[in-house]
C-alpha positions as CSV (number, residue, x, y, z in Angstrom):
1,X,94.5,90.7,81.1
2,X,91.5,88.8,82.5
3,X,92.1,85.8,85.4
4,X,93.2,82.6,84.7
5,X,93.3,79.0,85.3
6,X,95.8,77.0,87.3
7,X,96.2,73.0,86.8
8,X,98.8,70.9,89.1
9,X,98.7,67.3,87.9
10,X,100.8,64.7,89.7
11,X,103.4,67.4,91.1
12,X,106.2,66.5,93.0
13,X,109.4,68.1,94.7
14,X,112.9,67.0,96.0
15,X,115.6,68.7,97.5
16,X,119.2,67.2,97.5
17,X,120.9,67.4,100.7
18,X,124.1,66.1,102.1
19,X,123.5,63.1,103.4
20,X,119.6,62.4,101.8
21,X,116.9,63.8,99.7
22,X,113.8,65.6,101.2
23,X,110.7,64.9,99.4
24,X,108.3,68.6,100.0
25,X,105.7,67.8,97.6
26,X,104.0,64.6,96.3
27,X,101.4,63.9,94.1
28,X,99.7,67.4,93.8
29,X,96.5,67.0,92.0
30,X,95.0,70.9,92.0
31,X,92.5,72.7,90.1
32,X,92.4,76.4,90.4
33,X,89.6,77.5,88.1
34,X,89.7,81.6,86.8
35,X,89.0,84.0,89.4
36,X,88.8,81.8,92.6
37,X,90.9,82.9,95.7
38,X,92.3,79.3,97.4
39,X,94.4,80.0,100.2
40,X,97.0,76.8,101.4
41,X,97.1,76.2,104.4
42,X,99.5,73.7,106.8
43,X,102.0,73.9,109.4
44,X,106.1,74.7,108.7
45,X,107.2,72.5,106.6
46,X,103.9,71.3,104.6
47,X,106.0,72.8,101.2
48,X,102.6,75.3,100.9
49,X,105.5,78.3,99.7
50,X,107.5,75.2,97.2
51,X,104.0,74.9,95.7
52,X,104.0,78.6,95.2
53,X,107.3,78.9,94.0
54,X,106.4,76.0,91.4
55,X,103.7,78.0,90.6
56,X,105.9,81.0,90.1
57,X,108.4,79.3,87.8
58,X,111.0,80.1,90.3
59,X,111.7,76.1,91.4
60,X,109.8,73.5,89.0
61,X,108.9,70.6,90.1
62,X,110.6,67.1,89.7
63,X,107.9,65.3,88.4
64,X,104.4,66.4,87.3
65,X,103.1,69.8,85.4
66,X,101.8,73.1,86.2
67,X,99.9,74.6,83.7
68,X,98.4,78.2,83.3
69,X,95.1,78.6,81.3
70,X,96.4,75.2,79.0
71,X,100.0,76.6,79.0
72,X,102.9,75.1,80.7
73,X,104.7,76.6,83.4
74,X,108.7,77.1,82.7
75,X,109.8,79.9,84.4
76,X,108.6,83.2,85.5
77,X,106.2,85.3,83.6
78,X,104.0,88.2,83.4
79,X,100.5,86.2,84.2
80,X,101.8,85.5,87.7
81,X,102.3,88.1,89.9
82,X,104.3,87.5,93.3
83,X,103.6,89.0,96.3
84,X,106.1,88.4,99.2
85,X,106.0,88.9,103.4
86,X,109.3,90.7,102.8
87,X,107.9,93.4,100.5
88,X,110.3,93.1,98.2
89,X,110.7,96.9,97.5
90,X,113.8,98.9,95.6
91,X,114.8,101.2,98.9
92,X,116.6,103.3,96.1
93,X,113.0,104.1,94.6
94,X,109.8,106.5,95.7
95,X,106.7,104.9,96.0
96,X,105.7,105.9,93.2
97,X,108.5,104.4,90.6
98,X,108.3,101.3,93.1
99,X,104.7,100.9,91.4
100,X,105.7,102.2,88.0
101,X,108.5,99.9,87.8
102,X,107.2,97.0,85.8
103,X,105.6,99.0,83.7
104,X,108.4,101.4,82.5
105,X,109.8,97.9,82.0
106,X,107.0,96.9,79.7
107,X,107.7,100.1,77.4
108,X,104.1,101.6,78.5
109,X,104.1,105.2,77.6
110,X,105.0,107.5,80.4
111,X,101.6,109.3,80.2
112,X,99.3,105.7,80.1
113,X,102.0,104.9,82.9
114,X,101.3,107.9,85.4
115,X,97.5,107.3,84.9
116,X,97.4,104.0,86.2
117,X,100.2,104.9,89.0
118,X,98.0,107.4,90.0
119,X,94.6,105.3,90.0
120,X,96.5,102.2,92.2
121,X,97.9,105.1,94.9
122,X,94.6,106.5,95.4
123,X,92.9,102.6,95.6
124,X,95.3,101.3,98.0
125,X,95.6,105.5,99.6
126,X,99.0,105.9,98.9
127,X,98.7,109.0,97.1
128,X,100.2,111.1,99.9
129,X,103.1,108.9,100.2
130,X,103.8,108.8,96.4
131,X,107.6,110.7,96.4
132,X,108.2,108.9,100.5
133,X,111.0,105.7,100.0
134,X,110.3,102.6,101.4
135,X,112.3,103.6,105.0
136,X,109.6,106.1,105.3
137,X,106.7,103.6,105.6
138,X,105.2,100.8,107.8
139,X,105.1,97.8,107.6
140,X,101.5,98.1,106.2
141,X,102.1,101.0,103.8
142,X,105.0,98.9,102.3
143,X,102.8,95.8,101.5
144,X,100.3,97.9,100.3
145,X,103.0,99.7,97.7
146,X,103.8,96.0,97.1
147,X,100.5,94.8,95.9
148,X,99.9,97.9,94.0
149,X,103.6,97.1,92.2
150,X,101.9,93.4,91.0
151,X,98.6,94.9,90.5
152,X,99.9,97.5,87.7
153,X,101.4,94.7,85.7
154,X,98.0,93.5,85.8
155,X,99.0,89.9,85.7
156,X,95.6,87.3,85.8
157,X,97.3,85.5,88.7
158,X,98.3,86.9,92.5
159,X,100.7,84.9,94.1
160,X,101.2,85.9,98.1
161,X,103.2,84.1,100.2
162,X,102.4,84.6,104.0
163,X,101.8,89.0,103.2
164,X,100.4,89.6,106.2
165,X,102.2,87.7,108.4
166,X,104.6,90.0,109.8
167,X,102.0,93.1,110.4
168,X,100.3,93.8,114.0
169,X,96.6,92.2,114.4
170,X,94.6,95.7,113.3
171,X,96.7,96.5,109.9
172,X,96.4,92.5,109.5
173,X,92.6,93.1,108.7
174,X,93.0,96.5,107.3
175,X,94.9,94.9,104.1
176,X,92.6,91.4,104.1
177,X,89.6,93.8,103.9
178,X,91.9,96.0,101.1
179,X,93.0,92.5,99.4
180,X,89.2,91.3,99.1
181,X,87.8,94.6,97.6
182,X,90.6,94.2,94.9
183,X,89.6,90.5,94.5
184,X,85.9,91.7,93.9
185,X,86.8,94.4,91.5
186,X,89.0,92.5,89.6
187,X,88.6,89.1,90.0
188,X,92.2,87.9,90.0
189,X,92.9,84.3,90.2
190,X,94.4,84.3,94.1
191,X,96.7,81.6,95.4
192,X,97.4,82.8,99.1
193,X,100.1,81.1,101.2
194,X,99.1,81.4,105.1
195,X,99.6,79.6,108.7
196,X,96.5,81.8,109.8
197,X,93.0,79.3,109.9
198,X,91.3,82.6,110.7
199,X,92.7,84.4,107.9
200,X,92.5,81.6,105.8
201,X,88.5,81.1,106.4
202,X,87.7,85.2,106.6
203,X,89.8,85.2,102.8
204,X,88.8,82.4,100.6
205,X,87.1,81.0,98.2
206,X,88.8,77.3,99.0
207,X,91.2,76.4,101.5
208,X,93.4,73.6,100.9
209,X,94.9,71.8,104.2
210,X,98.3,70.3,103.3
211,X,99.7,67.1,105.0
212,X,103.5,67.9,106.5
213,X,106.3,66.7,104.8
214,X,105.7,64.9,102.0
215,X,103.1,67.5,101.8
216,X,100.0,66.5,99.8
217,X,96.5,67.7,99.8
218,X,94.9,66.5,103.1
219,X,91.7,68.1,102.6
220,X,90.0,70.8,100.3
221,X,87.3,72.7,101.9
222,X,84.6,74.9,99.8
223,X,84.2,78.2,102.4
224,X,80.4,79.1,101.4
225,X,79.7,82.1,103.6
226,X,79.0,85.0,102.2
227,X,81.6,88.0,102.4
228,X,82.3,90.0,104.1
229,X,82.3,87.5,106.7
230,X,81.9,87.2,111.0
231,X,84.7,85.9,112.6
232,X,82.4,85.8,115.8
233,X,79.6,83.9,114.4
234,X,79.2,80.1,114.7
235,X,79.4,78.5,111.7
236,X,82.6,80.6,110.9
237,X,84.5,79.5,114.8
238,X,82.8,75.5,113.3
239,X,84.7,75.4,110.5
240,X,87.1,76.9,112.3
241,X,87.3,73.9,114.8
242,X,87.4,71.6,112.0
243,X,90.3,72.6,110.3
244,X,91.8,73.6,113.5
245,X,91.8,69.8,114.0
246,X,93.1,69.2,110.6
247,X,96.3,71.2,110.8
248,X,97.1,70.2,114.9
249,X,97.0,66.4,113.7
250,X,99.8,67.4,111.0
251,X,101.9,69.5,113.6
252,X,101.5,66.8,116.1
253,X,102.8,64.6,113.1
254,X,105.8,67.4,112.3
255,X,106.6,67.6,116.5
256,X,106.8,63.7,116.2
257,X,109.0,63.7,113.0
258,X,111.6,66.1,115.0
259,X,111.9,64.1,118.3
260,X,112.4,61.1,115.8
261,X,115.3,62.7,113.6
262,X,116.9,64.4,117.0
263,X,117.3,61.3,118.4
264,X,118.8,59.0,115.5
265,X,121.1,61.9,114.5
């Protein structure tokens, strides 16, 4: 499969709850075009992971339509692959049938199937852990078994919710160095779910800065820096600044929200 296309035209979510309906999402209007990596970007609460899951097909939307190179989104599929913080692993299974799973799913022969087992442990170096079970691992060696799992299915689109969030500072970078050398290889369509500005700016493509709830697009910022890309120099820590700004006016907003609903409860 090559990448592909996302399109989110007048998306909206609601939640029934006892008592009153929460509106995440209203009036999405997104354009993911093939082979971009946009990361979203907002404080608790902004719905950034309900957009994902729309995207998914695990919770569509109330109103509005996602669409996937022209076709509409109902449910899961193969041209979206999901990555989670959780890893998502079979503790049952080895590394190595971890990664093999979808594919023995798929029918692909078991000789085709090792090949390409083999070629994504020695990418992401997991070829020494290949018979360990997930206990074995890290925390980093785990996510990395993960995105090698999504990555043999060789679906156009990566979905990852928040992957690196859980992992110490130095494997943090480890993997977003890992995840952009895939990116460049490949040239996945990447929708990247993150709380991290840093990560955010050092990552994508686009970063799109979500209001909190209702969350809408507040602001969709072109990152034109080349990669690989400084941290430490200025006009990275300036754009830095400016979406810093961005997301503490929403949090303010969010604190504000919670004080409000504390005391009318």
């Amino acid at each position: 499969m090559t990448a592909a296309a996302i399109d989110i035209v007048g998306v909206q979510k609601r939640f029934e709850t006892p008592g009153r309906d929460v509106i995440a999402l209203k009036d999405i209007d997104l354009h993911i075009a093939t082979g971009e990596f946009v990361c979203l970007l907002g404080p608790s609460g902004c719905g950034k992971s309900t957009l994902l899951n729309a995207i998914a097909g695990f919770s569509p939307p109330t109103a509005g339509t996602i669409t996937v190179d022209g076709k509409l989104v109902k449910g899961p599929g193969p041209d979206r692959g999901m990555v989670f913080q959780e890893y998502a692993l079979f503790p049952w299974m080895t590394v190595e049938a971890n990664v093999g799973f979808g594919l023995e799913i798929k029918g692909m022969p078991k000789v085709e199937r090792k090949e390409r087992i083999a070629a994504l442990l020695d990418m992401l170096s997991l070829r020494d852990f290949a018979d360990r079970f997930p206990k074995d691992l890290s925390g980093g060696m785990r996510q990395r078994v993960a995105i090698a799992r999504v990555l043999a299915i060789d679906s156009p689109i990566l979905l990852m919710d928040e992957p690196f969030g859980a992992l110490d500072a130095l494997t943090r970078r480890s993997l977003q160095d890992e995840l952009i050398k895939i990116w460049s290889q490949f040239r996945k369509t990447i929708v990247f779910v993150t709380h991290s500005i840093e990560e955010s700016i050092y990552l994508a493509d686009r970063i799109v800065v979500m209001t909190y709830r209702p969350g809408t697009v507040k602001r969709d910022i072109r990152v034109t820096m080349p990669r690989p890309r400084d941290s430490s120099a200025a006009e990275f820590n300036g754009l830095k600044r400016e979406i810093g700004e961005l997301v503490t006016a929403e949090q303010q907003r969010h604190e504000a929200a919670e004080r409000v609903s504390l005391t009318t409860d």
